[in-house]
C-alpha positions in Angstrom: -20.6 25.8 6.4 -19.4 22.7 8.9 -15.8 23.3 8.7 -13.2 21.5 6.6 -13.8 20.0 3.4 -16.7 21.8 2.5 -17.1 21.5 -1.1 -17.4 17.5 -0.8 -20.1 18.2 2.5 -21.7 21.0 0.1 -22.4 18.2 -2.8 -23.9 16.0 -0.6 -25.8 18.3 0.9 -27.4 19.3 -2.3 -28.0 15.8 -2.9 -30.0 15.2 0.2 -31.9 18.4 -0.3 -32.6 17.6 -3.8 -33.6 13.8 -2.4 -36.1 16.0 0.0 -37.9 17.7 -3.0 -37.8 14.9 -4.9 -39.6 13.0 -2.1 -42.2 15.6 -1.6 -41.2 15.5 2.3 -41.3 19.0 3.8 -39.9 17.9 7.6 -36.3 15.7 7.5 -37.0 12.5 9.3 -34.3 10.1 10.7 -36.2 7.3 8.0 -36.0 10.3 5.0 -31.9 10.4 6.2 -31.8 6.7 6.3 -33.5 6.3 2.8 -31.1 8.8 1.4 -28.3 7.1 2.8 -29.3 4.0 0.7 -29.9 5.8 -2.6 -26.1 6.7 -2.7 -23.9 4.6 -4.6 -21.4 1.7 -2.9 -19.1 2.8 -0.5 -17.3 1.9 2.6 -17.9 2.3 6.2 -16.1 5.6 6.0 -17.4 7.3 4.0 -20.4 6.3 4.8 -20.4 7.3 8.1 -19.0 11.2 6.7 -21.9 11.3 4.3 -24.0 10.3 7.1 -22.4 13.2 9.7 -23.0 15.8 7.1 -26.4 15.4 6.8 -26.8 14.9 10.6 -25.2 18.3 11.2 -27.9 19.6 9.1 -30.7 18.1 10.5 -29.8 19.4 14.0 -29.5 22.5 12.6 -33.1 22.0 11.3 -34.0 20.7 14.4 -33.1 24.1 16.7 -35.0 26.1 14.5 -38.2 23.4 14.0 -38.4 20.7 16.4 -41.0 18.9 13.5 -37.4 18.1 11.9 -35.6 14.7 13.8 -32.0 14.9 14.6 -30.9 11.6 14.3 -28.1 10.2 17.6 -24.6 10.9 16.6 -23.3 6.8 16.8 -25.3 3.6 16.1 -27.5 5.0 14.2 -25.9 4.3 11.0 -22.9 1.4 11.1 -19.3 2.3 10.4 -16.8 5.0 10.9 -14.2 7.4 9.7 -11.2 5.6 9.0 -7.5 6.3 7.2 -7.6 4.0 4.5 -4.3 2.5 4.2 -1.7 4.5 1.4 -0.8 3.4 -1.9 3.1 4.1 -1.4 4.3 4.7 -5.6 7.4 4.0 -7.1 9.9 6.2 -8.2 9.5 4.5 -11.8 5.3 5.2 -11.3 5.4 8.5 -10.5 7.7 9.5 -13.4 4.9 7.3 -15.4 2.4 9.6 -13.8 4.2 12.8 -14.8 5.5 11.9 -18.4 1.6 10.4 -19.0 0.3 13.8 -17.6 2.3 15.6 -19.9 0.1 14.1 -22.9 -3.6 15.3 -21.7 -4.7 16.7 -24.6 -5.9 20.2 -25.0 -6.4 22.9 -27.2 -3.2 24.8 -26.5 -1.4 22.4 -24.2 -2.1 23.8 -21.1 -3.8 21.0 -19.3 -1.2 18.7 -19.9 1.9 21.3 -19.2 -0.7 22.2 -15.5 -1.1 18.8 -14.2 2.7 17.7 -15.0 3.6 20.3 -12.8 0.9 20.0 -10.3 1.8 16.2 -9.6 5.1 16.7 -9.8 5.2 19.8 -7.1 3.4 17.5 -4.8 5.0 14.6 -5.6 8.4 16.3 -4.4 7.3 18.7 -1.7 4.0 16.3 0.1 1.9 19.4 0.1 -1.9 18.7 -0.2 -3.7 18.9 -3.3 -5.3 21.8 -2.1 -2.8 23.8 -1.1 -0.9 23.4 -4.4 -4.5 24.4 -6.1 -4.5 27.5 -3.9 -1.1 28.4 -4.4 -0.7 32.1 -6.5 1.8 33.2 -8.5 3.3 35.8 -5.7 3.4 32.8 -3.2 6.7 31.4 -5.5 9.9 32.6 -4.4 12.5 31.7 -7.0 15.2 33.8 -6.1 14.6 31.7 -2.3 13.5 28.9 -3.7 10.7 29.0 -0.8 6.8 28.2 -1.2 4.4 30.1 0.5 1.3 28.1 1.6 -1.0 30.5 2.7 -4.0 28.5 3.3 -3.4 25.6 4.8 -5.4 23.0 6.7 -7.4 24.6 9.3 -5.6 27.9 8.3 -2.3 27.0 9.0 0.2 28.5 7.0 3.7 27.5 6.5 7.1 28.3 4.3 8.4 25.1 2.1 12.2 25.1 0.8 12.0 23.1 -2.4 15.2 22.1 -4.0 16.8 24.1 -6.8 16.1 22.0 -9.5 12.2 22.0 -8.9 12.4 26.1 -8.5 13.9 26.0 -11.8 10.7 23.9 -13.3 8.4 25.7 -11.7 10.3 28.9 -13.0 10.0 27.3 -16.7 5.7 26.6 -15.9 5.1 30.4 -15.2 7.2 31.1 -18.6 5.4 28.5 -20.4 2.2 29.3 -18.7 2.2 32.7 -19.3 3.3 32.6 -22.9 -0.1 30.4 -23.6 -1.8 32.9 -21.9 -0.6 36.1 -23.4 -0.7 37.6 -19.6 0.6 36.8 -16.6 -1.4 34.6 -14.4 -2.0 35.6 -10.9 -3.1 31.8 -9.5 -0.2 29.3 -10.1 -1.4 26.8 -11.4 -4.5 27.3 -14.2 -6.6 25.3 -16.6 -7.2 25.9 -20.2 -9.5 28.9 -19.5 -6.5 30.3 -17.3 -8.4 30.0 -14.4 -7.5 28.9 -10.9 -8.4 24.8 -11.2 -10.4 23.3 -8.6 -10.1 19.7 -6.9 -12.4 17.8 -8.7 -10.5 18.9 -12.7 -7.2 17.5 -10.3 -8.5 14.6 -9.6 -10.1 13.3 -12.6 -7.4 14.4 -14.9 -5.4 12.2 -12.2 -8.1 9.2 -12.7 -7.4 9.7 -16.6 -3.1 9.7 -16.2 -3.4 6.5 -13.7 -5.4 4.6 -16.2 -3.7 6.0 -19.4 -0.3 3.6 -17.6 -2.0 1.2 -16.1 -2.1 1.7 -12.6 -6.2 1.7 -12.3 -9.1 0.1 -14.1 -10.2 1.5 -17.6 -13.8 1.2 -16.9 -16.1 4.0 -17.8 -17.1 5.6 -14.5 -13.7 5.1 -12.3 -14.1 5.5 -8.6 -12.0 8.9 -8.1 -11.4 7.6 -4.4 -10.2 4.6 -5.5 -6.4 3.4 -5.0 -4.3 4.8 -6.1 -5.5 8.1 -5.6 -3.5 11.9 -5.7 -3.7 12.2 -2.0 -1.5 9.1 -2.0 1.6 11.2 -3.9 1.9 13.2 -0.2 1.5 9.6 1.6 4.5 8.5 -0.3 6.8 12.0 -0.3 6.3 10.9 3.9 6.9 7.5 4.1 10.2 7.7 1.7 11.4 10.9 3.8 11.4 8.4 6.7 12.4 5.7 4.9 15.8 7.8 4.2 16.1 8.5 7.6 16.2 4.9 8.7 18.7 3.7 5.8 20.7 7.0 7.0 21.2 5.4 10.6 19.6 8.7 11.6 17.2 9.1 14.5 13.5 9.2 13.1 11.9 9.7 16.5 14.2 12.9 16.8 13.5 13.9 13.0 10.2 13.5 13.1 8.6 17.2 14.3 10.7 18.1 10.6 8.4 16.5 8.4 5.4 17.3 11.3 6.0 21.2 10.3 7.1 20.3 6.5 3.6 18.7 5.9 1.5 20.9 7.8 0.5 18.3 10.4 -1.6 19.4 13.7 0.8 16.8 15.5 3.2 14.5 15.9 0.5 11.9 16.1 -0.6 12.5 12.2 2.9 11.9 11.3 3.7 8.8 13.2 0.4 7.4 11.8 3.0 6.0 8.6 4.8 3.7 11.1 1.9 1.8 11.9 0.1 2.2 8.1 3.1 1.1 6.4 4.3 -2.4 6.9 7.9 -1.5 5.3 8.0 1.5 8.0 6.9 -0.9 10.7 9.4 -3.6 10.0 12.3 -0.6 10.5 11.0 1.1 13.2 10.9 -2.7 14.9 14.4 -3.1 13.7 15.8 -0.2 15.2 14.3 -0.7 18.3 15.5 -4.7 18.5 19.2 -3.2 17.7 18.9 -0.7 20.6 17.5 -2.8 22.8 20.3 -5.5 21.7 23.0 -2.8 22.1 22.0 -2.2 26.0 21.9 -6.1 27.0 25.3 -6.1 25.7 26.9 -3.4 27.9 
């Protein structure tokens, strides 16, 4: 309804209405948004502040329609803000954890566990956004190219994604695997045990379960799903160790960059260079590099 991300916006959206009823309040005042605000659980300034512009949104849609309904200011009304929480950068040795852990989800025919292997994997190697790899159908593959298609990409963007041989060929054995489970062939790419098209939420907690099963997150009963490390972090660290490679290649990364820009699906450059400063390894090479040029011209 308010652009990107609407499934989290729609669940809180039906929590604040449900909060309304619940209250017996039949006009949304900035006190009812504030009191809702502090029923939610924990949370940082962040998200915080998106819970908060969700509900705004709708209140000033309320608002043009009835003025009865208060549309609270868009800053200082509740503290904090919308910021990138620094990434969880995995290990080679982790993520093959992650994958051979995954592997073991149990299930009835095997499926979950042979889905999410893949699905971690594929993003692990290729940086593509959880969502995009959900939304991803059979048709999109091209093994014969050895080329993804994302069709629906952030903000509609779409975008072709060479993957290297080897993964083609796993993906290749998925569908065979995937299909033989099924008794059909499956038009989405990646399915759950119904052999339906998974949504974000099965992703993420079966990712919650696969962290904890090795160790890398808490074992407590109700996990924090955007806790670190978290499966949006497997694109963080596909970026950072692409540029990492470029720097222990001696090549240019301020020249590379626009490759990974258009790989990832990034609006711009900006998103991209957003590792240097998030990423103290990053940060210590980019300074490097520009202490050796700068070193290089006081010597000529």
């Amino acid at each position: 309804m308010f652009g990107a991300k609407l499934r989290t916006e729609e669940l809180r959206l039906r929590s604040f209405a449900t909060f309304v009823d619940q209250a017996g309040k039949g006009v949304v005042t900035r006190e009812l948004i504030l009191d809702w605000m502090k029923s939610q659980r924990p949370a940082c300034g962040g998200t915080k502040a998106s819970r908060f512009t969700a509900i705004r949104l709708f209140a000033v849609w309320l608002h043009s329609m009835d003025e009865r309904h208060e549309d609270p200011p868009p800053r200082g009304f509740v503290p904090g803000r919308v910021t990138r929480p620094a990434p969880y950068i995995y290990s080679d040795a982790e993520v093959a954890q992650i994958i051979r852990a995954a592997r073991e989800l149990p299930s009835i025919y095997g499926m979950r566990g042979l889905t999410c292997a893949m699905l971690y994997g594929l993003v692990a190697v290729t940086g593509m956004r959880i969502a995009e790899a959900l939304a991803l159908d059979t048709a999109d593959f091209d093994a014969g190219q050895q080329i993804l298609h994302v069709r629906n990409g952030k903000n509609g963007k779409e975008r072709l994604l060479p993957i290297d041989p080897d993964v083609s060929d796993r993906l290749t054995h998925y569908c065979s695997e995937r299909d033989r489970l099924l008794e059909r062939h499956s038009e989405p790419l990646f399915v759950n045990c119904k052999g339906a098209r998974p949504n974000y939420c099965w992703a993420r907690a079966n990712f919650v379960r696969v962290c904890q099963s090795v160790g890398l997150r808490g074992t407590w009963s109700k996990p924090m799903p955007g806790s670190l490390p978290r499966i949006h972090d497997l694109r963080h660290t596909f970026a950072v160790r692409t540029i990492t490679g470029w720097y222990s290649a001696g090549h240019d990364a301020a020249r590379e960059m626009h490759k990974l820009t258009t790989y990832l699906g990034h609006e711009g450059l900006r998103d991209t260079y957003w590792y240097l400063q998030a990423v103290p390894e990053l940060l210590e090479l980019a300074s490097a590099r520009v202490s050796d040029g700068s070193a290089a011209e006081n010597s000529q």
